[in-house]
NUTORTOR-470971 format. One line per 4 residues: for each residue x, y, z of N, C-alpha, C, O, CB. Coordinates in steps of 0.1 Angstrom, whole numbers. Glycine has a CB too. Example, Ala and Ser with C-alpha at 12.3 -4.5 7.8 and 13.67 -1.06 7.14 Angstrom:
2
132/-57/78/123/-45/78/132/-33/78/142/-33/85/113/-45/90 | 128/-22/71/137/-11/71/129/0/79/134/11/80/141/-6/57
This chain:
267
1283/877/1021/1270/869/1020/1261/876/1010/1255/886/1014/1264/867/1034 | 1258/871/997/1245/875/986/1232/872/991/1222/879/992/1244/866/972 | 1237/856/996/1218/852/1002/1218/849/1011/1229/846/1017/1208/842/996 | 1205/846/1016/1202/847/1028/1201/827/1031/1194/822/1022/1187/858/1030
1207/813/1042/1207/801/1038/1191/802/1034/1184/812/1031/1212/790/1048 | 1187/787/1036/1173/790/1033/1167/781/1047/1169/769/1049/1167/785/1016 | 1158/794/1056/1152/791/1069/1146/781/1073/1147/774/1084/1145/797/1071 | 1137/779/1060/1126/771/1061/1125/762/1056/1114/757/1054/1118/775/1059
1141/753/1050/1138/740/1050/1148/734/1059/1155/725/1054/1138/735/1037 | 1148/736/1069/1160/735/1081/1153/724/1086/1160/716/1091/1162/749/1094 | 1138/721/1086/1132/713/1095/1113/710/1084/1105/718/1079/1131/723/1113 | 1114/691/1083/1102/695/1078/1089/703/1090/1079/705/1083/1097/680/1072
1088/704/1096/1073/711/1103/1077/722/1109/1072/727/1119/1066/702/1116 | 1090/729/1099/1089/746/1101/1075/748/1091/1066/754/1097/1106/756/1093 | 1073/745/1082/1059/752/1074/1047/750/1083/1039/759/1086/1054/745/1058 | 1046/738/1086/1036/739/1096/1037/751/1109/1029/760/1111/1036/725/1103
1046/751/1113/1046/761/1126/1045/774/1115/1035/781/1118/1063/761/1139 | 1050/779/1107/1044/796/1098/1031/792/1097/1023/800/1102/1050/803/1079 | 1026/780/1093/1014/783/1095/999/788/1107/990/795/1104/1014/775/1092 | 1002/781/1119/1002/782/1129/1007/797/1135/1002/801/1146/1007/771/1131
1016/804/1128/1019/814/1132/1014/824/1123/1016/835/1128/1030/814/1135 | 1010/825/1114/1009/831/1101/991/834/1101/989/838/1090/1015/819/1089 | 982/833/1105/974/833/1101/966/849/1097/955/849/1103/970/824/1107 | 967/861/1092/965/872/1093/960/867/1077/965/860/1069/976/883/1099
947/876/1076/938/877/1058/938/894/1059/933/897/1048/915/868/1056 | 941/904/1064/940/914/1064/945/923/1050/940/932/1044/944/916/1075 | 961/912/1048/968/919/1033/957/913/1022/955/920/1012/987/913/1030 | 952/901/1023/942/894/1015/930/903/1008/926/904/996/935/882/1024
925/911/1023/912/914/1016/911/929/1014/901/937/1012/899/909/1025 | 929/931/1015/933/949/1008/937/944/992/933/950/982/951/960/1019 | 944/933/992/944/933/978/935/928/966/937/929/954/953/927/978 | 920/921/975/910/919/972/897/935/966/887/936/959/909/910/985
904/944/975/897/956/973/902/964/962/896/973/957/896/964/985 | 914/961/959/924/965/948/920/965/939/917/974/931/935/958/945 | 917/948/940/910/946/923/904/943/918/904/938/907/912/942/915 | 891/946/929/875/948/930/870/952/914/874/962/908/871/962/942
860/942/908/858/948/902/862/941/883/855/939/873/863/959/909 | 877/940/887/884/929/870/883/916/872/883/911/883/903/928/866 | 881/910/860/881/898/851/887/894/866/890/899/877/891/898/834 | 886/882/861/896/868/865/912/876/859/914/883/849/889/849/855
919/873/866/935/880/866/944/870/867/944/862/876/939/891/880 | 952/869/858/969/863/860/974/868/868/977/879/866/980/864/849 | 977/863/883/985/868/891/997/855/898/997/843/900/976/876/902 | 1007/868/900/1016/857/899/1023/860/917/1023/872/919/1028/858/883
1028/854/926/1034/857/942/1049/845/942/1053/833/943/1019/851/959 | 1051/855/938/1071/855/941/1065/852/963/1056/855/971/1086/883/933 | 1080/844/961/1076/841/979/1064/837/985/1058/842/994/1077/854/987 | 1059/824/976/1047/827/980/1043/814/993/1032/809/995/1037/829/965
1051/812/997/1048/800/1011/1041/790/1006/1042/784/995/1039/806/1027 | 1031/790/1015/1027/781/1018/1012/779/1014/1004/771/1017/1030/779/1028 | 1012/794/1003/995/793/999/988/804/1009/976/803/1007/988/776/1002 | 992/815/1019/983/822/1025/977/829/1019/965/829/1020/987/827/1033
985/837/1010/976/844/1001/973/839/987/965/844/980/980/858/1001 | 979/833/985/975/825/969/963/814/968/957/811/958/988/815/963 | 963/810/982/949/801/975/936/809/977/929/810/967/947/785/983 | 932/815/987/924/824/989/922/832/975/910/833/973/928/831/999
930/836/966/926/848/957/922/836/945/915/839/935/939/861/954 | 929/821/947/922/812/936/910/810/935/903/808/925/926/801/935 | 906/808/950/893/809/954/884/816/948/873/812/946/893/813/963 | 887/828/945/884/839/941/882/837/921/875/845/914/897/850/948
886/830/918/887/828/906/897/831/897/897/828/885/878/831/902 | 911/840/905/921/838/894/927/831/896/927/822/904/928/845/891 | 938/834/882/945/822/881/962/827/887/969/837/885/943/819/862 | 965/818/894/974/818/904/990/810/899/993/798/897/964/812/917
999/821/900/1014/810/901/1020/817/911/1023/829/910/1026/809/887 | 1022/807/922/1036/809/929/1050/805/926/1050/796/918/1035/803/941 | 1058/807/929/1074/808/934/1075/807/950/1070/813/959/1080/822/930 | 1087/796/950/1091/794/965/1102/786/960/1102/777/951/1078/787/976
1119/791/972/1127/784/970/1125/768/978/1128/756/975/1137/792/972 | 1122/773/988/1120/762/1002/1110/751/999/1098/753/1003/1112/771/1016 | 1113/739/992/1106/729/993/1095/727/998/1084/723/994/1111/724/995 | 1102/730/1012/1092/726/1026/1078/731/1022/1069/723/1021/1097/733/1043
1077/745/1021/1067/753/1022/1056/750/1010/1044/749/1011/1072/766/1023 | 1063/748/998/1054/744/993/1052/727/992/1042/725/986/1054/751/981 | 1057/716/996/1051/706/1000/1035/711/1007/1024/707/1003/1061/700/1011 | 1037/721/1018/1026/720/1029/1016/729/1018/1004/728/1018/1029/727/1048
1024/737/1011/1011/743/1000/1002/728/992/990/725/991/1021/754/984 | 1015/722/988/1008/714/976/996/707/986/985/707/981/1020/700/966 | 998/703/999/991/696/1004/978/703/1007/968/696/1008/998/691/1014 | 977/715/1009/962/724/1011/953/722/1000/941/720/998/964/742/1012
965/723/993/960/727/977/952/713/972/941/715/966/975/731/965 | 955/701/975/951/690/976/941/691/979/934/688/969/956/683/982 | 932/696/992/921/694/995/913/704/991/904/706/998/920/691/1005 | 914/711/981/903/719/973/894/716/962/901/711/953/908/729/968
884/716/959/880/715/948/887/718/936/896/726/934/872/720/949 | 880/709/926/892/704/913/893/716/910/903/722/912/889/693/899 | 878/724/903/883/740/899/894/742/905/904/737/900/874/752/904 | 896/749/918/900/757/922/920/751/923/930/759/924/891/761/935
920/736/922/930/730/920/940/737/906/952/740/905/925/715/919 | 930/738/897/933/738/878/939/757/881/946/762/873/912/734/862 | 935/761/889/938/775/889/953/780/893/958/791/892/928/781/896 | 959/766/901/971/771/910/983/761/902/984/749/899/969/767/930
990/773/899/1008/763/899/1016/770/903/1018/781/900/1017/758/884 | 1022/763/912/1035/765/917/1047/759/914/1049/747/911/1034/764/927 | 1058/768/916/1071/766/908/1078/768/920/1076/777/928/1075/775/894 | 1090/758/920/1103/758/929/1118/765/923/1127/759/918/1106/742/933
1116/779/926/1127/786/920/1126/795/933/1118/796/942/1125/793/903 | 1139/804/929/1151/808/938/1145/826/934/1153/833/930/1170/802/933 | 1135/830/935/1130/841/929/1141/855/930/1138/865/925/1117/844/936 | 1152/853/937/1163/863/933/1170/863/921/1177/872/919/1173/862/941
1169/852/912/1180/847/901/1169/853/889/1172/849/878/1184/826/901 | 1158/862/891/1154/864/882/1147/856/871/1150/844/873/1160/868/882 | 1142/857/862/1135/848/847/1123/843/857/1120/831/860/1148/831/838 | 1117/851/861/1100/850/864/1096/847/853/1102/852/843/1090/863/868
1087/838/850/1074/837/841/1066/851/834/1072/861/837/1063/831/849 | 1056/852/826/1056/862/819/1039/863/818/1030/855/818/1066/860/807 | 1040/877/817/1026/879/810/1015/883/822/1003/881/819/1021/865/801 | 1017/886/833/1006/884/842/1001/903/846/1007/914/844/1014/872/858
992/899/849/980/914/853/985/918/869/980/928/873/960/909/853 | 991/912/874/994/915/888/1003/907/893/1004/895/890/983/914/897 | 1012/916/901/1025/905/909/1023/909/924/1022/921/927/1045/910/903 | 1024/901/932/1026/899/943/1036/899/950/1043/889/952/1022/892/945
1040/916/957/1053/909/966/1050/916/980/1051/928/984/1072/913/960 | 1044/905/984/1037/910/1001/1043/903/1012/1054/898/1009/1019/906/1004 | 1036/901/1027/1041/894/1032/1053/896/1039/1060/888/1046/1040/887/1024 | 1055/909/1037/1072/909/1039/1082/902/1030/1093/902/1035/1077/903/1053
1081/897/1022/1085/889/1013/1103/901/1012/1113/895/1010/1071/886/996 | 1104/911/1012/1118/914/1014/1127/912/1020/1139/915/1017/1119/920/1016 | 1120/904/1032/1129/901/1046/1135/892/1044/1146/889/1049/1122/898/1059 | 1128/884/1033/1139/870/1028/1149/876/1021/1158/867/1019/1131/857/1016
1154/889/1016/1161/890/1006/1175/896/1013/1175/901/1025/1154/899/995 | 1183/896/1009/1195/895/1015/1204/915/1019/1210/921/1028/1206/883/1002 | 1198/918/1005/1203/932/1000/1192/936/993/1182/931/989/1216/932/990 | 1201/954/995/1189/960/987/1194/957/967/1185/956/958/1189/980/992
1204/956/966/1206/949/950/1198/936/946/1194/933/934/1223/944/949 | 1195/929/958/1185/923/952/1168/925/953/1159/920/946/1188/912/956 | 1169/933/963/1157/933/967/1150/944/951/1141/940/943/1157/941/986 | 1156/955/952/1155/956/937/1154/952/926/1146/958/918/1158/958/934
1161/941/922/1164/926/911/1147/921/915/1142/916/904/1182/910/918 | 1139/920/924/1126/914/923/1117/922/921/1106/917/920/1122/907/931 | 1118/936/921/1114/949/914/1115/949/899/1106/953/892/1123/961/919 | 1127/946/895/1126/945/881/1125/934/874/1127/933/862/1133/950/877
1121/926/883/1120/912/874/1102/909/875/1096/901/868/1130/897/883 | 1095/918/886/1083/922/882/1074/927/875/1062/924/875/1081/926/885 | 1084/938/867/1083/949/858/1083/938/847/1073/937/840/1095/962/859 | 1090/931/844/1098/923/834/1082/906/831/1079/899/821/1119/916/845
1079/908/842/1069/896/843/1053/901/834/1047/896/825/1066/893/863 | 1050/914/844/1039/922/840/1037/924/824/1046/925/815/1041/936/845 | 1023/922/824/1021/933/810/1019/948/814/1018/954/824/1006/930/799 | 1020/951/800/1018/970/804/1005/976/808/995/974/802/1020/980/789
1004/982/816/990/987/824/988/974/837/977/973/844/974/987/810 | 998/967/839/995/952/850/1000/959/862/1007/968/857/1006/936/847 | 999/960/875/995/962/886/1010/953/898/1010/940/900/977/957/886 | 1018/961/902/1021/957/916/1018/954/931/1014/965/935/1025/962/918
1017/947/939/1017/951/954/1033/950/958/1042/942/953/1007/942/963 | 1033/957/966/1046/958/973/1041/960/992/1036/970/996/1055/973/964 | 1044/950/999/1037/951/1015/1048/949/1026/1051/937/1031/1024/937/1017 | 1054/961/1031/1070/960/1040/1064/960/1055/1052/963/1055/1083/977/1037
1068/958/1067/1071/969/1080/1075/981/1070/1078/982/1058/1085/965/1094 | 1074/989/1080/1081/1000/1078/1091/1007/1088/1087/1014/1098/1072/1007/1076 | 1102/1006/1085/1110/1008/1093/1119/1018/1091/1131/1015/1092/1114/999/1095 | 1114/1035/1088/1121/1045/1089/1135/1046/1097/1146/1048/1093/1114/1054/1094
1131/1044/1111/1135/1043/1123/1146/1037/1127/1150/1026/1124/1127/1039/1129 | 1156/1050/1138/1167/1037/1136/1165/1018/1137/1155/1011/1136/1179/1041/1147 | 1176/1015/1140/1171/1000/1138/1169/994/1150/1177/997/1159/1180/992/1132 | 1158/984/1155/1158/982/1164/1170/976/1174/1179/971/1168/1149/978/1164
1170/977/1194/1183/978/1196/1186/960/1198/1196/956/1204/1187/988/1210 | 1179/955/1194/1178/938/1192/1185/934/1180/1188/922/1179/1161/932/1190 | 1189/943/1171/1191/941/1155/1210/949/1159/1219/950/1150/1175/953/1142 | 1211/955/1173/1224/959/1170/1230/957/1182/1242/960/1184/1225/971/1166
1223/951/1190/1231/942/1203/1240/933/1203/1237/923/1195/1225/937/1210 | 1253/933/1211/1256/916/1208/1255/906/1216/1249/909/1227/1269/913/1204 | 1259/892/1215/1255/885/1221/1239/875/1215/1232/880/1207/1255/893/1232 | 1238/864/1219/1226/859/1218/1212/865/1222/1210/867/1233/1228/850/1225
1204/867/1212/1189/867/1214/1183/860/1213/1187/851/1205/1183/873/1210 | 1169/858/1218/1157/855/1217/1147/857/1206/1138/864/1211/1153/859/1224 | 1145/854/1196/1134/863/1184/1120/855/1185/1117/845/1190/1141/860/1164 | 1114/864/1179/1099/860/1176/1095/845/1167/1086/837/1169/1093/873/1168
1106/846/1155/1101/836/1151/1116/827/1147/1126/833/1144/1090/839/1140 | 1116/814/1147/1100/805/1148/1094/807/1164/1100/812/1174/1103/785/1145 | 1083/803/1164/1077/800/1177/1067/791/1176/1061/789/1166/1073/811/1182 | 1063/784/1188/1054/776/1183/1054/768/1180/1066/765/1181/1049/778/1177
1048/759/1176/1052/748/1169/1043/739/1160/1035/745/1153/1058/741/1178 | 1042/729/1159/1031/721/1149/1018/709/1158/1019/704/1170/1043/710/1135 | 1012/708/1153/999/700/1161/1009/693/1174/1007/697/1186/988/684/1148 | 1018/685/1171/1024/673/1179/1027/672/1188/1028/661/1195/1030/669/1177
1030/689/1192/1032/693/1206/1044/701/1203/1047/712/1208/1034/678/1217 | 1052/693/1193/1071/699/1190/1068/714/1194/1057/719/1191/1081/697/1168 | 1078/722/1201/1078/736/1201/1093/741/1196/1104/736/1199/1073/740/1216 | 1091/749/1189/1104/762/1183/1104/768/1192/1096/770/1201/1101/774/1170
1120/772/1190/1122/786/1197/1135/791/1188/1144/783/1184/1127/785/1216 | 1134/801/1187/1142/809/1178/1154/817/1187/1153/825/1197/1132/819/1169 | 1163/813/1180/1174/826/1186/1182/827/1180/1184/818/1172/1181/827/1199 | 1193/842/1180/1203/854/1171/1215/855/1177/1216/860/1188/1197/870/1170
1224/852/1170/1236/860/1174/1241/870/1167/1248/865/1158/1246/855/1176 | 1241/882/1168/1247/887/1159/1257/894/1154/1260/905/1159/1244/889/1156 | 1262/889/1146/1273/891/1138/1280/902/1135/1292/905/1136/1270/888/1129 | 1268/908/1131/1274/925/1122/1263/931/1121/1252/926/1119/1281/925/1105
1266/943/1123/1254/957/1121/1256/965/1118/1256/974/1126/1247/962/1128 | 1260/969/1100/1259/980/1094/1248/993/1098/1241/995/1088/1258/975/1082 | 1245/999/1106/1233/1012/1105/1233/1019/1095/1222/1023/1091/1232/1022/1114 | 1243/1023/1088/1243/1035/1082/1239/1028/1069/1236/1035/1061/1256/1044/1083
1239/1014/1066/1235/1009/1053/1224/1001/1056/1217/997/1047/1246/1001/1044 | 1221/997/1069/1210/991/1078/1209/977/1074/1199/971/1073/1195/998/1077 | 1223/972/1071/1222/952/1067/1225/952/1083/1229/960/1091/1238/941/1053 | 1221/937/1082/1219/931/1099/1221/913/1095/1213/905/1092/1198/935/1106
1235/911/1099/1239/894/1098/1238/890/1113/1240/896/1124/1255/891/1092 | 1235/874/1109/1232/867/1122/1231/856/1120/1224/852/1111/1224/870/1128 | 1238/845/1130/1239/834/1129/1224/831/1139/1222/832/1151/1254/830/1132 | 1216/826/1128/1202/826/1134/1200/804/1139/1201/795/1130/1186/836/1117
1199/802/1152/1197/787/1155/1181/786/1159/1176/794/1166/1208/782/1170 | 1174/775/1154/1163/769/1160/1162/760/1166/1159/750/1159/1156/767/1156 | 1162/758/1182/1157/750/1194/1146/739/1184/1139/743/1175/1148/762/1208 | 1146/729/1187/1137/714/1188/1132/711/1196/1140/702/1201/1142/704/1188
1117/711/1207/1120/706/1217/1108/695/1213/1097/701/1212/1121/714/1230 | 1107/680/1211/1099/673/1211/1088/672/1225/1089/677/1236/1105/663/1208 | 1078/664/1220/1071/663/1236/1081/653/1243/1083/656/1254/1052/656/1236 | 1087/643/1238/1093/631/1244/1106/636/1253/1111/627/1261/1097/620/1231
1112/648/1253/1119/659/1261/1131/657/1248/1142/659/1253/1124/655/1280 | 1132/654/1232/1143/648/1225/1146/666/1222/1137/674/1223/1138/635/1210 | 1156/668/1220/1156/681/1217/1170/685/1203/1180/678/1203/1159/690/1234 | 1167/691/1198/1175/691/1180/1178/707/1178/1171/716/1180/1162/684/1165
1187/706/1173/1196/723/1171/1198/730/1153/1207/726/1146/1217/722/1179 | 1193/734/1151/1196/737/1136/1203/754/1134/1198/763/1141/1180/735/1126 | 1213/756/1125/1221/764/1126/1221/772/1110/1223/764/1101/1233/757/1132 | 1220/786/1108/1217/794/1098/1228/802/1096/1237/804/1104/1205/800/1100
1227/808/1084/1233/825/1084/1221/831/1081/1212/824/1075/1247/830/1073 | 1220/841/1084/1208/852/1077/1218/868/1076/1226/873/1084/1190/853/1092 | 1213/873/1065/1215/891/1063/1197/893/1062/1188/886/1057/1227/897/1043 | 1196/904/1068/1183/917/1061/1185/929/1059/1193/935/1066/1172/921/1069
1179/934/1050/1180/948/1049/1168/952/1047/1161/953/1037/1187/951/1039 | 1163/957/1062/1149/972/1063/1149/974/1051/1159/980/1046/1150/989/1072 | 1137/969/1043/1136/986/1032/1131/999/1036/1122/1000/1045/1127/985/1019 | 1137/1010/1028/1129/1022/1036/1118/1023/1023/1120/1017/1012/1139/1038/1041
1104/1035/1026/1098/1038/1020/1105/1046/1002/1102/1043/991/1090/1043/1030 | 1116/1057/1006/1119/1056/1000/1131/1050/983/1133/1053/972/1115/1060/1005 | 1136/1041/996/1144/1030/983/1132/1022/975/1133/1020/963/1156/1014/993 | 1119/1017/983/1108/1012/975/1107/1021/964/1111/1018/952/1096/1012/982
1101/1034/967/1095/1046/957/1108/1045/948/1104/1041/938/1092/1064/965 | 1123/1048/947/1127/1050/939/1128/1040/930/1128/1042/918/1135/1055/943 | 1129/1027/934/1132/1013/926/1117/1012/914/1117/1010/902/1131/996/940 | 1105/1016/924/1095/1015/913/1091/1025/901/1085/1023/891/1085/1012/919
1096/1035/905/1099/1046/896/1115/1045/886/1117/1053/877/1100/1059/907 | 1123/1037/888/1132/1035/876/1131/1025/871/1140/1022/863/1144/1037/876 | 1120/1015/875/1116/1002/869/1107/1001/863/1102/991/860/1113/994/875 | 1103/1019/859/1092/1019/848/1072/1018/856/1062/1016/849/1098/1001/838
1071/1021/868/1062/1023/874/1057/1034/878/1065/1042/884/1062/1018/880 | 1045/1038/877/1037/1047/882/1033/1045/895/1024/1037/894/1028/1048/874 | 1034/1049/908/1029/1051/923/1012/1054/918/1008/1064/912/1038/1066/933 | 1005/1046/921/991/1050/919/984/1053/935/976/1062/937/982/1035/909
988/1045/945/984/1046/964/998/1040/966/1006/1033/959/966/1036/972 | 996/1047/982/1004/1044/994/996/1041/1001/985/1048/1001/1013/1052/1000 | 998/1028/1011/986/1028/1025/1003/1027/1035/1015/1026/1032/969/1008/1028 | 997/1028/1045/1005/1031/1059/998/1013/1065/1007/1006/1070/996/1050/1070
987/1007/1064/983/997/1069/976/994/1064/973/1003/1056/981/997/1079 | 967/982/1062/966/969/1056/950/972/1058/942/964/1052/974/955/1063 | 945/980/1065/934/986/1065/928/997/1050/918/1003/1047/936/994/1078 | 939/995/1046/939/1007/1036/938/1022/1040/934/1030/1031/928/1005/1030
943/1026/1051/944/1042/1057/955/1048/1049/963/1040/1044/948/1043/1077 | 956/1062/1047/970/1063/1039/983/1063/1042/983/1062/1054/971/1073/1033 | 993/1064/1039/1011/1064/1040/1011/1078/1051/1004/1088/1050/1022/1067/1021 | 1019/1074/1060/1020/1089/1069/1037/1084/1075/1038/1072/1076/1003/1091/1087
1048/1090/1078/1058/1088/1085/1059/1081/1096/1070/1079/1101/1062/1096/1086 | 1048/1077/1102/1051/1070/1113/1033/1058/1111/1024/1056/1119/1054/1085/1129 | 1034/1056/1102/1028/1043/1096/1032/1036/1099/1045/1037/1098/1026/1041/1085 | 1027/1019/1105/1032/1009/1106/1036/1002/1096/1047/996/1098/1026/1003/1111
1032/1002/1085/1040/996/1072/1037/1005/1060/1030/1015/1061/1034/979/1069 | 1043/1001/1046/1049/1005/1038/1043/996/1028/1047/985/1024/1062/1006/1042 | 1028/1004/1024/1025/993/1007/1019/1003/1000/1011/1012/1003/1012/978/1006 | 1030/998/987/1027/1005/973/1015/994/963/1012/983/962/1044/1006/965
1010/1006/955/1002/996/944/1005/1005/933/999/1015/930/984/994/945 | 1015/1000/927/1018/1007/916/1019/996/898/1020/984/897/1034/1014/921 | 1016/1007/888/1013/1005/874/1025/1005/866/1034/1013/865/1003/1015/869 | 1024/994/860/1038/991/850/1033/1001/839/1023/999/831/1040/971/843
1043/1013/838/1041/1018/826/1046/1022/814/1044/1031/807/1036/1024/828 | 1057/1009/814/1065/1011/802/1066/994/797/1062/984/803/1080/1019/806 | 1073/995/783/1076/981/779/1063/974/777/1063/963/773/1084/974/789
């Protein structure tokens, strides 16, 4: 398995429920403190849903392109995006591409890969491939985020059990009442290379008691802190900070997550 199917167009009112589940501004107003200070910025968010953090920073006055393979998600983007003011409309485009296949757009002051946006990625061969297709997007002296868990640690025992689980997401569900429920079987659990396959199903349950089954494959691969550090260092980047959390506190080994802000400094 290269990729991962794709989750989130399994159902139209999965974007609604990430939404609904999604609501955290905390990576927003660390990357807001980033770049305190510059111009209006070309920034561009590979993975970028449904608009959590892209319209906010349009807001803001840059100029904004997402990527997203999942239709769905940006449907419910285009539709936010709809109700903004025209400015802030003229600032956003989004594009429906497969951001693993590489040939990002070009030229931009900042790339965005937050969000966990790795978790969508299948491998670390690719997860790297959007490391250097970052590098490849950037101008020289242009600015990364990179925003993981962090997961040193062996893997959790949910990720290497077998049998059916329970997962966190989806959950929830959209205004109508419909509720998700997510669950895992899994497949295979490499540790020592830390991929994790699973035939991942989402429960349907309407209010009307109608109930609907949708059926996935999924791979992940934890990144660790340092497969990050090494990818951005032979992709031609400079490590400028580490935070440990979204607070901006610094990188420590037993940090909850794993964000770099590193400087394209070659090419």
């Amino acid at each position: 398995m290269s990729q991962n199917d794709n989750s989130y167009d399994i159902h139209p009112d999965i974007a609604e429920a990430y939404d609904r589940h999604e609501t955290q501004t905390d990576d927003v107003e660390l990357v807001r403190e980033l770049i305190s200070g510059q111009g209006p910025l070309r920034i561009l968010e590979p993975f970028c849903g449904t608009g959590r953090i892209l319209i906010p920073l349009a807001e803001d006055g840059h100029e904004m392109v997402g990527l997203d393979q999942a239709q769905g998600m940006l449907g419910r983007a285009r539709a936010k995006i709809a109700l903004l003011p025209p400015s802030v409309q003229s600032k956003i485009t989004l594009i429906h591409a497969d951001a693993t296949a590489g040939n990002w757009p070009g030229g931009f002051d900042l790339v965005l890969l937050g969000g966990n946006c790795f978790y969508e990625v299948a491998s670390p061969e690719e997860q790297e491939g959007c490391v250097a297709s970052a590098a490849a997007a950037l101008k020289r002296g242009g600015h990364v985020y990179v925003d993981n868990d962090h997961m040193e640690t062996p893997l959790p025992e949910a990720w290497t059990m077998r049998g059916v689980h329970k997962t966190k997401w989806p959950s929830g569900g959209p205004a109508d009442g419909t509720i998700f429920e997510g669950y895992a079987e899994n497949l295979d659990c490499d540790v020592e290379r830390r991929i994790w396959r699973a035939r991942r199903t989402v429960l349907l349950r309407r209010p009307d008691g109608r109930t609907e089954s949708y059926s996935f494959l999924q791979q992940k691969h934890p990144v660790s802190y340092g497969e990050v550090k090494g990818w951005l260092e032979r992709h031609g980047f400079v490590i400028e900070r580490t935070f440990g959390d979204r607070a901006g506190n610094p990188y420590a080994p037993d940090s909850p997550r794993a964000i770099f802000w590193a400087r394209k400094d070659k090419g």
